[in-house]
C-alpha positions as CSV (number, residue, x, y, z in Angstrom):
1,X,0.0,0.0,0.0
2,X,1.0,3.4,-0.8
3,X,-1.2,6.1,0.0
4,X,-0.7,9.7,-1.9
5,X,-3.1,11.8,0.1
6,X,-3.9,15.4,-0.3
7,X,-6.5,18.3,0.6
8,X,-7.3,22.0,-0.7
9,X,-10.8,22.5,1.0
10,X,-9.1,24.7,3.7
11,X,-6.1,27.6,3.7
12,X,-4.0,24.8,4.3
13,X,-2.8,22.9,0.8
14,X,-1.4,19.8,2.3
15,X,0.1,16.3,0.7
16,X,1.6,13.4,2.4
17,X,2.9,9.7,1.4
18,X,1.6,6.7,3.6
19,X,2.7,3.6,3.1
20,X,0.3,1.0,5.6
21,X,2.4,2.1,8.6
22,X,3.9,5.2,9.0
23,X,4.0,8.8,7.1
24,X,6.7,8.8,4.8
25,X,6.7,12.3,3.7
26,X,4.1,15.2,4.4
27,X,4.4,19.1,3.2
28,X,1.7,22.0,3.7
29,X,2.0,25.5,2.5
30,X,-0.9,27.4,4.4
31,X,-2.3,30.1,1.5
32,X,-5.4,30.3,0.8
33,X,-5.6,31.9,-2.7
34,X,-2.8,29.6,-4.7
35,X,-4.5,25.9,-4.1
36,X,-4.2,25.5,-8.0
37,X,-0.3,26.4,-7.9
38,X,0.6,25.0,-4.8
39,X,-0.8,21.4,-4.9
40,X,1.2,20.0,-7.7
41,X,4.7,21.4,-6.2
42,X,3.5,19.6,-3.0
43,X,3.1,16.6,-4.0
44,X,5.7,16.3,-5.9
45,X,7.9,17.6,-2.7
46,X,6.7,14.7,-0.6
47,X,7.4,11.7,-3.4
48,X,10.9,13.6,-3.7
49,X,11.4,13.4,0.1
50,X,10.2,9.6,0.7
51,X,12.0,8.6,-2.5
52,X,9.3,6.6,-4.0
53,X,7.9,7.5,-7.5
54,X,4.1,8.6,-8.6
55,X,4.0,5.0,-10.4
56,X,3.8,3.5,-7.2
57,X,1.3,4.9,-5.3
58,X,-1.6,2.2,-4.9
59,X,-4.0,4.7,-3.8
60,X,-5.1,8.5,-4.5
61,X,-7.0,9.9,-1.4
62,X,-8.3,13.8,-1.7
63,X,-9.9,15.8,0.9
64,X,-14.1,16.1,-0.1
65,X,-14.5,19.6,1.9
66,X,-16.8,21.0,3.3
67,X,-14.8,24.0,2.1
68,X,-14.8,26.9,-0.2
69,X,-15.4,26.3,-4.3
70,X,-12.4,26.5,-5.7
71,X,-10.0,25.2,-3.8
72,X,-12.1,22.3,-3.2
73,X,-12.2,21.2,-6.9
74,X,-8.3,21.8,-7.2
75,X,-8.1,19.1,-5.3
76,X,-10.8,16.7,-6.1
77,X,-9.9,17.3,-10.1
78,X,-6.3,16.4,-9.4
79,X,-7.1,13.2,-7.2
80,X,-9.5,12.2,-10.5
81,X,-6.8,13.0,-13.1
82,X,-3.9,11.3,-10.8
83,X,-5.9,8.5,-10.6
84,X,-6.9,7.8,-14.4
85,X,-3.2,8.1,-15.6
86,X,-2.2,5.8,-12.7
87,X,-5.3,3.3,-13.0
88,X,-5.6,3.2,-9.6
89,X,-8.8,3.7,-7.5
90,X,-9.5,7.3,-5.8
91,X,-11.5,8.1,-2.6
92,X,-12.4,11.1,-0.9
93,X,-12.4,11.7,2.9
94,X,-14.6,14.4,4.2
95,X,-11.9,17.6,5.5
96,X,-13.4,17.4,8.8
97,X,-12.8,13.4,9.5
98,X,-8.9,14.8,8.8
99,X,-9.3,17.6,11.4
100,X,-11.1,14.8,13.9
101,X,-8.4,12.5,13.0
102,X,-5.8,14.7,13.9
103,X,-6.7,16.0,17.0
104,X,-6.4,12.2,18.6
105,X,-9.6,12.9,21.2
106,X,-11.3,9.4,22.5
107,X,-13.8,11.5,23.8
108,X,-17.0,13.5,22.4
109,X,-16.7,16.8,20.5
110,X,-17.0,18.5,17.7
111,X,-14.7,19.9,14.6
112,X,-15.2,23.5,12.5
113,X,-13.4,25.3,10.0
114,X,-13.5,28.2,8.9
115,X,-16.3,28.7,6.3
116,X,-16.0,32.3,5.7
117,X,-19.0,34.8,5.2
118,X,-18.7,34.8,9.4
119,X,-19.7,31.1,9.4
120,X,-18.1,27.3,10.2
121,X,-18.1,24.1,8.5
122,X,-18.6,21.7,11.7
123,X,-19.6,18.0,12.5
124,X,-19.9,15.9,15.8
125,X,-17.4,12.8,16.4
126,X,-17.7,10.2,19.1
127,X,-14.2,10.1,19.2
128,X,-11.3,10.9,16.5
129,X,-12.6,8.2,13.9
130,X,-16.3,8.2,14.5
131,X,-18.3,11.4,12.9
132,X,-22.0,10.8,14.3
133,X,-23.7,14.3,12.9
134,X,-22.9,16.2,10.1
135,X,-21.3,17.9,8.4
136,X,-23.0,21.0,8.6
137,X,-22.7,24.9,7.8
138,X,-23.9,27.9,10.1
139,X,-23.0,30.6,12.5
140,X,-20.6,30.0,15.5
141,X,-23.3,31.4,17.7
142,X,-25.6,28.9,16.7
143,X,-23.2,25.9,16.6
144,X,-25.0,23.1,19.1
145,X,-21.7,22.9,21.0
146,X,-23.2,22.0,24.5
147,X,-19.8,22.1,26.3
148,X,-18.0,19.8,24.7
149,X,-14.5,20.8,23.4
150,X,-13.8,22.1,19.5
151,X,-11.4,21.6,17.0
152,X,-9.9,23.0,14.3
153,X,-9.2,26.7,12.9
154,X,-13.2,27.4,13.0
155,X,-13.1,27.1,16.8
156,X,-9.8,29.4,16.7
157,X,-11.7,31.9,15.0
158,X,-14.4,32.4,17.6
159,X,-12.7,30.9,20.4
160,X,-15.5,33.2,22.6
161,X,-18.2,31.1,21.5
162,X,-16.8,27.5,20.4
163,X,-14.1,27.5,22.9
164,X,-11.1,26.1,21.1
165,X,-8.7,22.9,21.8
166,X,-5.0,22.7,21.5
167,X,-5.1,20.5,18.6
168,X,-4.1,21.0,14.6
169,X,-6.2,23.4,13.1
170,X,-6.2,22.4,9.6
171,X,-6.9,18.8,8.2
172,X,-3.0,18.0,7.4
173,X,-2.0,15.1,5.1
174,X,-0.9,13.1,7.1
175,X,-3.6,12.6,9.2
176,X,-5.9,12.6,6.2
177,X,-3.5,9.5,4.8
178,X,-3.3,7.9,8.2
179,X,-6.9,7.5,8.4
180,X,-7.5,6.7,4.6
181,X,-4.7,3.6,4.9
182,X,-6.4,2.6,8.4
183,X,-10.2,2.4,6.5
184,X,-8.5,0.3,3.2
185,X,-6.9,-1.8,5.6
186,X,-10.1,-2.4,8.1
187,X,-11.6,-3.0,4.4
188,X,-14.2,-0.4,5.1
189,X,-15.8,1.6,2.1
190,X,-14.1,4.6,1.3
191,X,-16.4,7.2,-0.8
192,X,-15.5,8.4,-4.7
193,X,-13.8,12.1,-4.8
194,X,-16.7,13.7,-4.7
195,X,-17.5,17.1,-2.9
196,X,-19.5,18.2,-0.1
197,X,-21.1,21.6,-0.6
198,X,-22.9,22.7,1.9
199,X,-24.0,26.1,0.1
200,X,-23.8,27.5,-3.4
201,X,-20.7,28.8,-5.2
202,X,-20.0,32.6,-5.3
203,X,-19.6,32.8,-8.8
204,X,-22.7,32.5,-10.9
205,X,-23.8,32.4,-14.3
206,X,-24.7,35.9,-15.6
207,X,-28.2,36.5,-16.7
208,X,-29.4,38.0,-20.2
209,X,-28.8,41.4,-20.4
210,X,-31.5,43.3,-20.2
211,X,-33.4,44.5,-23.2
212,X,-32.9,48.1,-23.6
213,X,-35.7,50.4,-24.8
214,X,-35.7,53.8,-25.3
């Protein structure tokens, strides 16, 4: 097994190399307006540093969002295209299972990003690998967070009303391709790269112009 896993659906444009065991290589440049020329260079840093080759990754794993429109197809487009030329199958993880993951809690609580337009992405986890509700999008102040404890850069936004935990804020690599090679070895079913929007795009069609008359 060797996992090349990778996520755009936050500021954080992240890659790592997993091979059944262990990261072999992880890289994140945190920018959140060059996912498209960032992504490419990343992953090609981490195959560099673990010394294995694109031909041999088994697996393409890209982070599903929730997460703003266009960074979340850079990545979901690239895990596609990676995956035709390599025939090999690609899944997508939802961004805030990576953020869970990370944070290593056995315990209750919840996971947000930042969603902008003064709102979080969020879901509710049983513990680091169990997501029981969710994912969602809404307000911090009307986040159900009932006390438990909060994750991720959405909670370090409004730490006044979600609180905030001393864990990873963004859903690095490595914890996205720790969990992915953890699922394909428990043989449990890993979803196509697909996204999760929770709201519309910003960009829109335009209209017809209006007739003019005089």
């Amino acid at each position: 097994m060797l996992v090349l896993a990778f996520d755009t659906a936050t500021p954080a444009v992240t890659a790592a190399l997993h091979d059944g065991e262990r990261v072999l290589a992880e890289s994140t440049t945190i920018d959140a307006r060059r996912h498209g020329e960032l992504l490419v260079p990343t992953i090609e840093r981490v195959l560099t540093e673990s010394g294995a080759a694109l031909r041999d990754v088994t697996a393409i794993v890209a982070g599903s969002g929730p997460g703003p429109y266009t960074g979340l197809r850079v990545g979901l487009m690239t895990a596609q295209g990676l995956a035709t030329t390599l025939a090999v199958p690609a899944y997508g993880i939802c961004t805030l299972d990576a953020v869970a993951y990370g944070s290593g809690l056995g315990e209750p609580f919840l996971a947000a990003t930042d969603a902008r337009r003064k709102e979080v992405f969020w879901a509710r986890y049983q513990d680091m690998r169990t997501r029981i509700d969710g994912p969602f999008v809404d307000r911090p102040a009307d986040v159900p967070v009932e006390g438990l404890p909060v994750v991720g850069a959405g909670a370090a936004l409004y730490p006044d009303v979600l609180g905030g935990h001393d864990a990873p804020p963004y859903p690095y690599a490595g914890a996205l391709a720790a969990l992915a090679a953890e699922r394909l070895a428990a043989g449990v079913p890993l979803d196509p790269p697909r996204p999760i929007y929770l709201r519309r795009p910003d960009a829109v069609v335009p209209g017809a112009p209006k007739r003019v008359t005089a």
